[in-house]
C-alpha positions in Angstrom: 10.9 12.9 0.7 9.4 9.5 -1.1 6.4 8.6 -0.5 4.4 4.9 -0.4 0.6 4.9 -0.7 -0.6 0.8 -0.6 -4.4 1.0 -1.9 -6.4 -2.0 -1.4 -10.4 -2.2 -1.9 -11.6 -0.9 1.9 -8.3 0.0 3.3 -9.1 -2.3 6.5 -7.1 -5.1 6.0 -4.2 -5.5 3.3 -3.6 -2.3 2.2 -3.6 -0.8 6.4 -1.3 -4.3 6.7 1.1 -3.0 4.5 1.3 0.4 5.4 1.9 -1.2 9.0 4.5 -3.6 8.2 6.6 -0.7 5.6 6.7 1.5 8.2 8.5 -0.7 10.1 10.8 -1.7 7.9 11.3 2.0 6.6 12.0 2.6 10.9 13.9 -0.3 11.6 16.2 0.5 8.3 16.8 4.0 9.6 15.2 5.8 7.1 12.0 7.2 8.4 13.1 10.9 7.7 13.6 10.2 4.1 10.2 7.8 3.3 6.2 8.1 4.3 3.7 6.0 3.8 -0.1 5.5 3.8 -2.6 4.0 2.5 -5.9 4.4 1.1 -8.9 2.2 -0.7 -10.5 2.2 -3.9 -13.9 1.9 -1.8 -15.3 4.4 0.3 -17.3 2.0 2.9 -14.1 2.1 6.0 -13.5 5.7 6.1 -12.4 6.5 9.4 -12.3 2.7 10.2 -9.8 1.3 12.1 -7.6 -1.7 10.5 -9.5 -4.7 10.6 -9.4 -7.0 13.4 -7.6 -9.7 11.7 -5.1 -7.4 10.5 -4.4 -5.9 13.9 -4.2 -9.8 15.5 -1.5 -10.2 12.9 0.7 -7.1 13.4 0.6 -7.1 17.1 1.5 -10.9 16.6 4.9 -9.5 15.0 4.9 -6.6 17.3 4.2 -3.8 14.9 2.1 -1.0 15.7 -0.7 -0.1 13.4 -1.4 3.3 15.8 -3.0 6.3 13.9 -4.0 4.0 11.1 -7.3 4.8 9.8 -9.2 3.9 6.3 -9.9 6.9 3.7 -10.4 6.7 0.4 -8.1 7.2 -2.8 -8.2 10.9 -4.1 -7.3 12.3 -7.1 -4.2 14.1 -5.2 -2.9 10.8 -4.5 -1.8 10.7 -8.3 0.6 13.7 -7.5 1.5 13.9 -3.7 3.2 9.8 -3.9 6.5 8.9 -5.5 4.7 5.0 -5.3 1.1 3.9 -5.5 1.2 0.1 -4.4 -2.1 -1.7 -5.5 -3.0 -5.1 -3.8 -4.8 -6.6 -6.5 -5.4 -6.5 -10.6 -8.9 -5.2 -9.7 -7.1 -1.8 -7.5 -5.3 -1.2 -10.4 -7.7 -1.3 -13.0 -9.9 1.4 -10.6 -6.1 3.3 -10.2 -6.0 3.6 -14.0 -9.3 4.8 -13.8 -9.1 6.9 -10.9 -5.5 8.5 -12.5 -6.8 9.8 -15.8 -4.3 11.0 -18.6 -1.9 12.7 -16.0 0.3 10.3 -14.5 2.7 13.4 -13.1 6.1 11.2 -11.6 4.3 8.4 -9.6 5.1 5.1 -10.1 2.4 2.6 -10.0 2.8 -1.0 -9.7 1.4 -3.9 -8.4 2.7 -5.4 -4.9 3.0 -9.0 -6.5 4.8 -7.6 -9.4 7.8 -7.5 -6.8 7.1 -10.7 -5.6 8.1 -13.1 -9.3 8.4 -16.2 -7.8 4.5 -16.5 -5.7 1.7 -17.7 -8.0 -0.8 -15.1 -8.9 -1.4 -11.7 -9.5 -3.1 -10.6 -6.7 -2.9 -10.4 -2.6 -5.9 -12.5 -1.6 -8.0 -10.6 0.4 -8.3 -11.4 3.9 -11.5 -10.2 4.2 -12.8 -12.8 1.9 -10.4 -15.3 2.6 -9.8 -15.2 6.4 -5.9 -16.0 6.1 -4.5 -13.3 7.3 -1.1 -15.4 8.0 -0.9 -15.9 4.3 -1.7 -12.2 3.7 1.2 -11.0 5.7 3.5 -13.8 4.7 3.4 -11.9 1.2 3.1 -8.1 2.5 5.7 -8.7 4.7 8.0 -10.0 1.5 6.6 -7.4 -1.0 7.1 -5.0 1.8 11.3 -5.7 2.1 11.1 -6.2 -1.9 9.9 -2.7 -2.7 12.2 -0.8 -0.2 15.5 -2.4 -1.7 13.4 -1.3 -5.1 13.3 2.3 -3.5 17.2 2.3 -2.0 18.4 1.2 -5.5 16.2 3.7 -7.1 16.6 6.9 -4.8 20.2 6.1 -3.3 19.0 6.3 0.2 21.6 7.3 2.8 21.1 4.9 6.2 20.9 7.2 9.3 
């Protein structure tokens, strides 16, 4: 089984967004009984916290269901139990690095705009702060369908 974790800094808007949005891909593809995914946030002030308004307003807006989605914090398990740890910002995966220590075990981690090349920046503004959700999504949404092709090529996943 692969596994996604998407860490953001509270886990109520971007990170819950993309956790949304790849499990709809992953379902729409076919291929939820060969990939999970969850997320998680750096901070610990959401936990138990439903996705953040904004974010919900935005998925139900592209009918996709954030049900069961709820913010917890990154653990140290995390480093071990995903195939891909997915951080929203430069600032995530400086706390990642952190967080990891010295063993990385088999998980890849990489930033979401690192599959996104051609946007300016480094990092998924944060909604939160920003108030565009739209322009949040517009680059989950793409980093998203990026990192699944990333995840067929790499695992040779079989359609169902």
């Amino acid at each position: 089984m692969i596994s996604v974790l998407f860490v953001c800094l509270g886990n109520i808007c971007r990170s819950p967004m993309a956790e949304a949005v790849l499990r709809h891909q992953v379902e729409q593809a076919g291929l939820s009984s060969q990939i999970t995914v969850d997320s998680a946030g750096t901070g610990d002030w959401h936990i138990g916290a439903a996705p953040h308004k904004g974010t919900k307003e935005q998925l139900d807006r592209y009918q996709i269901s954030y049900e069961g989605i709820k913010a917890r914090q990154v653990s140290s398990n995390d480093f071990t139990q995903f195939t891909y740890i997915v951080g929203m910002d430069t600032s995530n995966m400086d706390n990642l690095k952190k967080w990891q220590g010295v063993d990385e075990g088999t998980t890849t981690m990489l930033p979401l705009m690192s599959l996104l090349p051609d946007e300016k920046g480094a990092d998924v503004p944060d909604p939160y702060y920003t108030g565009d959700f739209e322009e949040t999504y517009r680059l989950v949404s793409q980093g998203c369908k990026r990192l699944l092709e990333r995840i067929d090529r790499e695992h040779h996943l079989s359609k169902h």
